[in-house]
C-alpha positions in Angstrom: 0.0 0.0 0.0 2.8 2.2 1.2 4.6 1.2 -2.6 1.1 2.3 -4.4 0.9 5.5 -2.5 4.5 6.5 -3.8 4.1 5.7 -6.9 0.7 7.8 -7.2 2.9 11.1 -5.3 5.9 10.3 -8.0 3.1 10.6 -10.7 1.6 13.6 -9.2 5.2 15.1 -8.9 5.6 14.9 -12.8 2.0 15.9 -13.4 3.4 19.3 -11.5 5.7 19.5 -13.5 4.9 19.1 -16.9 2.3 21.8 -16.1 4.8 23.7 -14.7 6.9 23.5 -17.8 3.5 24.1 -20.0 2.7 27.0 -17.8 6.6 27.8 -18.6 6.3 27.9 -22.2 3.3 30.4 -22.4 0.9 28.0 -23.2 -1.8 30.0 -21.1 -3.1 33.2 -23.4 -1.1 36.2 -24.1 -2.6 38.5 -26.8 -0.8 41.4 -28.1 -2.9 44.3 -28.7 -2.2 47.7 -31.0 -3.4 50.8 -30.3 -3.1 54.3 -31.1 -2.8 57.0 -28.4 -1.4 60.2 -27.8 0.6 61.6 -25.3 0.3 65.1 -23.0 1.9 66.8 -25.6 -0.1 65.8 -28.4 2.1 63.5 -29.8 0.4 60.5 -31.3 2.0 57.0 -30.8 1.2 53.6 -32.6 2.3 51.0 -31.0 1.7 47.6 -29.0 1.3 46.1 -25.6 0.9 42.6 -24.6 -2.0 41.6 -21.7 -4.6 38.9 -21.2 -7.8 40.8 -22.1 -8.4 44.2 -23.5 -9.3 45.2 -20.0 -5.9 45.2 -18.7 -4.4 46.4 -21.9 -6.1 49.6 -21.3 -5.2 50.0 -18.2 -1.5 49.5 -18.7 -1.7 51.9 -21.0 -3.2 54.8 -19.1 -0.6 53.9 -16.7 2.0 55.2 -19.4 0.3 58.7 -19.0 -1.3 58.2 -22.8 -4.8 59.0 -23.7 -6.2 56.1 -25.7 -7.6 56.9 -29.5 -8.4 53.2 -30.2 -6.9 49.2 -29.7 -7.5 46.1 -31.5 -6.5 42.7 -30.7 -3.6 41.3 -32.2 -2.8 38.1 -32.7 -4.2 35.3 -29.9 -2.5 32.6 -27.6 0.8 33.5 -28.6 3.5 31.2 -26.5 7.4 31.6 -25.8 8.0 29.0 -27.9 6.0 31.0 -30.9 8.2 34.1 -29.6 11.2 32.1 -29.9 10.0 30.7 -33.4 8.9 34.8 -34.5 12.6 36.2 -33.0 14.3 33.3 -35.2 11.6 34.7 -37.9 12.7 38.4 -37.3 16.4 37.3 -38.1 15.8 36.0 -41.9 17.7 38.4 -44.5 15.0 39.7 -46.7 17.4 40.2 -50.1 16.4 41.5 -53.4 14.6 37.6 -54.3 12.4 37.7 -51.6 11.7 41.3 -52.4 10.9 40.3 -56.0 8.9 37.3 -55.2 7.0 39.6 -52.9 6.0 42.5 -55.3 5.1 40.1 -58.0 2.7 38.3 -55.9 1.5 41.4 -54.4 1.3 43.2 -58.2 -1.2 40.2 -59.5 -3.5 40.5 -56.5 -3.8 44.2 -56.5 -4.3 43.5 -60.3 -6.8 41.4 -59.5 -8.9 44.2 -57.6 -7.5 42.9 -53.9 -7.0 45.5 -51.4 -3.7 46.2 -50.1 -3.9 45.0 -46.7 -5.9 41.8 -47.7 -3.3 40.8 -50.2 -0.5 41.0 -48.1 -2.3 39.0 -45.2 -2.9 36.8 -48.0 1.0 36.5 -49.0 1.9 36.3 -44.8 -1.0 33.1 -44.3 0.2 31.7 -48.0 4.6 31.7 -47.6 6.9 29.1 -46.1 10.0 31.7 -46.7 10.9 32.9 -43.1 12.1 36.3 -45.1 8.9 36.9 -46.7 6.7 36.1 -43.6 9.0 38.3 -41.8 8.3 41.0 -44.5 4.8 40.8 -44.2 4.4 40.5 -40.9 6.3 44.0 -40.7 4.1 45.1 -43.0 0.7 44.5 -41.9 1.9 45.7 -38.1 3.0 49.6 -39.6 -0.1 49.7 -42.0 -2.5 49.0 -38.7 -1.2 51.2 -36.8 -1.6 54.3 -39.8 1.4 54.4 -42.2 0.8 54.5 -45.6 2.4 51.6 -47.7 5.4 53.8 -48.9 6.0 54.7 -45.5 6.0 50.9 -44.1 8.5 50.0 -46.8 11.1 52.8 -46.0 10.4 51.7 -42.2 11.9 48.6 -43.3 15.4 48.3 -41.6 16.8 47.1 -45.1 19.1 48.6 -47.9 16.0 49.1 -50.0 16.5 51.1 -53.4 15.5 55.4 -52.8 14.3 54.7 -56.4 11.5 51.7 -55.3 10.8 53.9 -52.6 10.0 56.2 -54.8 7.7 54.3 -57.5 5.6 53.0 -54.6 5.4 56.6 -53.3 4.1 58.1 -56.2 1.8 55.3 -57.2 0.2 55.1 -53.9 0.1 58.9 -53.7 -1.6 58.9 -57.5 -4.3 55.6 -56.5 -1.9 53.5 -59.3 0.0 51.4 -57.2 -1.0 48.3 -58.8 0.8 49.8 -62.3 3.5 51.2 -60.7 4.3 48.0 -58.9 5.2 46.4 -62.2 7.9 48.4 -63.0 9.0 48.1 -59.7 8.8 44.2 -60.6 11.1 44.8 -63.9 13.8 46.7 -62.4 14.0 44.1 -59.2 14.3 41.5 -62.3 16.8 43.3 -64.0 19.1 44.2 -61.1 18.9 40.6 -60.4 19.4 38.8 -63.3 22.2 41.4 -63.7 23.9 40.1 -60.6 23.5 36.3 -62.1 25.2 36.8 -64.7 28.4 38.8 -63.0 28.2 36.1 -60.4 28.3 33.0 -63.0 30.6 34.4 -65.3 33.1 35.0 -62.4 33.5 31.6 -60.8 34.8 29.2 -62.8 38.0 32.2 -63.3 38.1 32.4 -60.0 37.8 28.7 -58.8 40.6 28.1 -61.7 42.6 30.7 -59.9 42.8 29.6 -56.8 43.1 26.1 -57.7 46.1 26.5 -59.5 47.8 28.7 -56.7 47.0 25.6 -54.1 48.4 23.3 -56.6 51.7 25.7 -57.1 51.8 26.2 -53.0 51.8 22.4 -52.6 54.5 21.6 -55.3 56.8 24.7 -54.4 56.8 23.6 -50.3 55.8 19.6 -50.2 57.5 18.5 -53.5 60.3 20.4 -54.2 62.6 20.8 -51.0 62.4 16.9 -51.5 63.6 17.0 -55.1 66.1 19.6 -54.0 67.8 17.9 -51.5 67.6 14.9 -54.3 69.4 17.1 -56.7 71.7 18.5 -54.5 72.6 14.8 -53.0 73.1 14.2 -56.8 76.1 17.4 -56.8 73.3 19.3 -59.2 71.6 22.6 -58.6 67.6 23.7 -58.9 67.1 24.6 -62.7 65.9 28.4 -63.1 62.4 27.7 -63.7 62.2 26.0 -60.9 64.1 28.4 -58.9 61.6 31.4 -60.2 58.8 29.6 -59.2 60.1 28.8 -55.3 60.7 32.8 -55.6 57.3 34.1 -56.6 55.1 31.0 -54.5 57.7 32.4 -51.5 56.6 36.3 -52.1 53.0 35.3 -52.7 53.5 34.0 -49.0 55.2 36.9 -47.1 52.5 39.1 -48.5 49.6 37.1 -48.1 49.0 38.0 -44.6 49.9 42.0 -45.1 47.9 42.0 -47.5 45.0 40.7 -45.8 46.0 42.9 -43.2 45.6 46.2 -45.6 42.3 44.6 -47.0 40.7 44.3 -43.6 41.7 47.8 -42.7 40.6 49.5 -45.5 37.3 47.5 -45.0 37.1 48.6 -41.7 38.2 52.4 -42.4 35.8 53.1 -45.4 32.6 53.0 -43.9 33.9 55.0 -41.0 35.2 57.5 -43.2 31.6 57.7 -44.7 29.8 58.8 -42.1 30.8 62.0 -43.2 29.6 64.0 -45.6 32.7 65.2 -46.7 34.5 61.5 -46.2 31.7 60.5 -48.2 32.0 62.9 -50.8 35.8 62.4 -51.4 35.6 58.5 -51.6 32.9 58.9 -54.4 35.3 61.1 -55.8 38.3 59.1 -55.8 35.7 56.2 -57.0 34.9 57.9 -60.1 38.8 57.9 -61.0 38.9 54.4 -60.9 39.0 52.7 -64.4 36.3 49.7 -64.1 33.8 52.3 -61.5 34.0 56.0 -63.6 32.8 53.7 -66.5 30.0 51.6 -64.8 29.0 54.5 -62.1 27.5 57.1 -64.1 26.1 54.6 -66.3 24.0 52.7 -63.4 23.0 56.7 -62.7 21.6 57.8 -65.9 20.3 53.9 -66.4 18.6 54.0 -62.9 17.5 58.2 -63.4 15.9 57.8 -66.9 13.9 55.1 -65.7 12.7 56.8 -62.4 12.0 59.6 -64.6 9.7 58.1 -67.5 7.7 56.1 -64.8 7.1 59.3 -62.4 5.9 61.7 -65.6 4.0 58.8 -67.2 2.3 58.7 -63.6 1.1 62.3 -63.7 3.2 63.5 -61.7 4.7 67.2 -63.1 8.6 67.5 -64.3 9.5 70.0 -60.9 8.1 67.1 -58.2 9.2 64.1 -60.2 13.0 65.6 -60.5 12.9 66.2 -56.3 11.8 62.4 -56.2 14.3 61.4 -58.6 17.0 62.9 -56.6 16.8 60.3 -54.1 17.8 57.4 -56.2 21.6 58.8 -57.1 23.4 57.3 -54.1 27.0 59.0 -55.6 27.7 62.7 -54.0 29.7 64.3 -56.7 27.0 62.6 -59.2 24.0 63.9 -57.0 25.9 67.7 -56.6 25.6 67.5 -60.7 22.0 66.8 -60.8 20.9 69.3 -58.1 22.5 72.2 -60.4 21.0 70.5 -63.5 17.7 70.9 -61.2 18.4 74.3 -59.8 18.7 75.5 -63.7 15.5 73.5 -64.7 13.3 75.2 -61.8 14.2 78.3 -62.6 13.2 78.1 -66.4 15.7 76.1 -68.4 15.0 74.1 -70.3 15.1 69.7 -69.3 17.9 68.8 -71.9 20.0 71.9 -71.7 20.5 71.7 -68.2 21.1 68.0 -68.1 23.5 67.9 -70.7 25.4 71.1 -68.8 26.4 69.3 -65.6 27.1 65.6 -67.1 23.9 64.2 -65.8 22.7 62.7 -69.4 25.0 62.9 -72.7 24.8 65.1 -75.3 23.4 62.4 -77.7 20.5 61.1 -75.8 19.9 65.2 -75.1 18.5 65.3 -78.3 15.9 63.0 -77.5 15.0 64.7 -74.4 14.7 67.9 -76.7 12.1 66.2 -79.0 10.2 65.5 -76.0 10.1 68.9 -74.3 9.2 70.3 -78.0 5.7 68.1 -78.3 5.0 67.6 -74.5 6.2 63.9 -74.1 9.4 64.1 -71.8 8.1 60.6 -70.8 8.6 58.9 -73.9 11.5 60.3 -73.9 13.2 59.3 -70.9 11.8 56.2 -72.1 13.6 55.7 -75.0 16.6 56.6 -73.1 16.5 54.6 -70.7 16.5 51.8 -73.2 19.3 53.1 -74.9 21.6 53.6 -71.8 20.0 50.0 -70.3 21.8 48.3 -73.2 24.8 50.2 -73.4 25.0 48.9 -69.4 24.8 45.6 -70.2 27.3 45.5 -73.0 29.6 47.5 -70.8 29.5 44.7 -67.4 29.8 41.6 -70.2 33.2 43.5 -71.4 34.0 44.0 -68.3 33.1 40.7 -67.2 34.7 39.1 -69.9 38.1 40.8 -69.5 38.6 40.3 -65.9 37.5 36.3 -66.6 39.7 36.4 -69.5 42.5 38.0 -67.4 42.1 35.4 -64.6 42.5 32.6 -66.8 45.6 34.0 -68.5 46.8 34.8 -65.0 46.0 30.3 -63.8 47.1 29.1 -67.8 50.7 31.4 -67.0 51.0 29.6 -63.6 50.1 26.2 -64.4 52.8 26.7 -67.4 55.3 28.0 -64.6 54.5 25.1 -62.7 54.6 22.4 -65.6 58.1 23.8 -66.6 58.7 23.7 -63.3 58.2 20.4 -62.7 59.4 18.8 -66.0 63.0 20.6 -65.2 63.4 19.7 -61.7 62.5 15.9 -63.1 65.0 16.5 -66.0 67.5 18.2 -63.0 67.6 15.1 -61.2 67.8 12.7 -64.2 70.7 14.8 -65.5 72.8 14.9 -61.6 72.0 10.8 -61.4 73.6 10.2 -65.3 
């Protein structure tokens, strides 16, 4: 009996505890409630506050000294171990796919007639991407508590395009965000397919590259010291070729690790120096003196600024407020210190192509176009055409570019693995020759 009764505590221990542990994890209720308030000073605040009922939501927050406009429940019976799950959520790296994927989905609802808000809780209940339910989830909590769309997505603690930013801004702001949001799908496509092809026309150079300096590391400090010492045994010496190659694998190693150094540093000291407007201004500077970047820089610019352009005009919106919104997408300083002359000269009555072509903001030969356009009222087709004009001449100018530096890097692995081959077939010949 005494056994029985022990056995019945022991199993009343663990029942304890297992609802201890439940109780632990946040099984029992939590809701999370947003509200709108504003404060003694007339400030409004959105925000949220978590509580079992709406009762004591209120009253924590009158306890914050805020005068409550209105509250709505959140989300119901959220646990720690959903918390844990959301905070390994809010972690995911939204990148420019999960953006893309995004808008297009979004674009075909809002096509479709959808309102905003239900088509994004649509996309949030429909994903399995951690990213994109992250996105959404960030979303839907700014646009409840009374930002505009444009608004949530600049709120976004990302490195989202100014020009994006600016497309959604003007189609929201215009009722045409549904159009707007397809060439907002375009330029995310471009940019990325862009990337793609850098990326895959890049690594099999660069895998060649470093293969071939393992393979000369190895022979230079496994293979020969033996076949030196051979040689030398033998009362021969090291042919030159060999000798040339121990000299360069023994430089590439003493300044392997300084030059890492001066890498990291400079990683390190740029972004600091940045922080500054006039740090920042300089380094753009000294960027557009570089060969490869004063070549692809400006072109981005005018590529990126024409398209900006003929999608703002061909939105209604008036040349003077779409070049203040345009502005935002050149990320350069010396670039951007062009265009707000080029602007200065435009608002006070000069005319679009003159002004552009002036300060270096769009050639002289793709001014001519813009000319047309300001003579018969279409700067939008226009800026159109340009952009196509200046989007090819881009793409031609990163395949060359491409192209050279993959063609470089081979020459570079094809002039070591013939280092090494002679190399190898002299040292053998070396050591035939001392043994005869």
């Amino acid at each position: 009996m005494g056994i029985f009764c022990s056995k019945n505590m022991q199993e009343l221990k663990f029942l304890h505890i297992f609802i201890a542990i439940l109780v632990f994890l946040g099984i029992i209720e939590c809701v999370n409630f947003i509200f709108k308030a504003f404060r003694n000073t007339g400030e409004i605040v959105n925000s949220i506050i978590a509580a079992a009922n709406q009762q004591e939501a209120v009253k924590l927050i009158k306890q914050q000294n805020l005068q409550l406009i209105s509250i709505t429940a959140e989300m119901a019976s959220r646990s720690t171990i959903r918390q844990l799950f959301q905070k390994k959520q809010h972690s995911a790296v939204v990148t420019d796919k999960v953006l893309l994927f995004f808008f297009e989905k979004l674009h075909k609802m809002l096509t479709a007639s959808i309102t905003l808000s239900d088509a994004i809780s649509i996309i949030n209940k429909r994903t399995g991407s951690l990213a994109e339910k992250f996105l959404t989830d960030k979303l839907l909590q700014d646009i409840s508590g009374g930002q505009s769309f444009s608004e949530a997505i600049k709120s976004l603690n990302m490195k989202i395009d100014s020009s994006i930013y600016s497309i959604i801004l003007v189609g929201e702001s215009s009722g045409n965000l549904a159009t707007v949001l397809g060439d907002v799908v375009d330029l995310l496509k471009s940019k990325n397919e862009l990337k793609k092809k850098m990326i895959s026309s890049l690594i099999y150079p660069s895998f060649m590259v470093a293969f071939t300096i393992v393979v000369m590391l190895l022979f230079v400090f496994v293979l020969m010291p033996k076949m030196e010492n051979f040689i030398k045994e033998l009362g021969g010496d090291l042919p030159p070729m060999a000798q040339l190659l121990k000299l360069i694998a023994q430089w590439f190693v003493y300044l392997l690790l300084p030059g890492i150094g001066c890498i990291i540093a400079v990683l390190v000291t740029i972004p600091k120096i940045r922080q500054t407007k006039v740090g920042r201004y300089k380094t753009d500077q000294l960027m557009l003196k570089i060969v490869p970047f004063s070549i692809t820089i400006p072109l981005f610019m005018r590529t990126n600024l024409s398209k900006l352009m003929a999608t703002l005009l061909s939105s209604g919106i008036n040349t003077s407020e779409a070049l203040k919104l345009a502005q935002n997408s050149i990320s350069n300083e010396v670039l951007l210190e062009r265009f707000i002359h080029a602007k200065t000269d435009i608002l006070d009555g000069c005319s679009v192509c003159t002004s552009l072509e002036r300060y270096n903001v769009i050639d002289g030969e793709q001014c001519d176009l813009l000319a047309i356009g300001e003579k018969i009222g279409d700067l939008s087709s226009s800026f159109k055409d340009i952009h196509k004009i200046y989007d090819e001449k881009l793409q031609s100018t990163l395949k060359k570019l491409t192209m050279s530096v993959s063609a470089g890097a081979m020459m570079f692995a094809f002039a070591l693995v013939g280092l090494l081959a002679l190399g190898m077939v002299q040292s053998i010949m070396g050591a035939t020759n001392a043994a005869t």
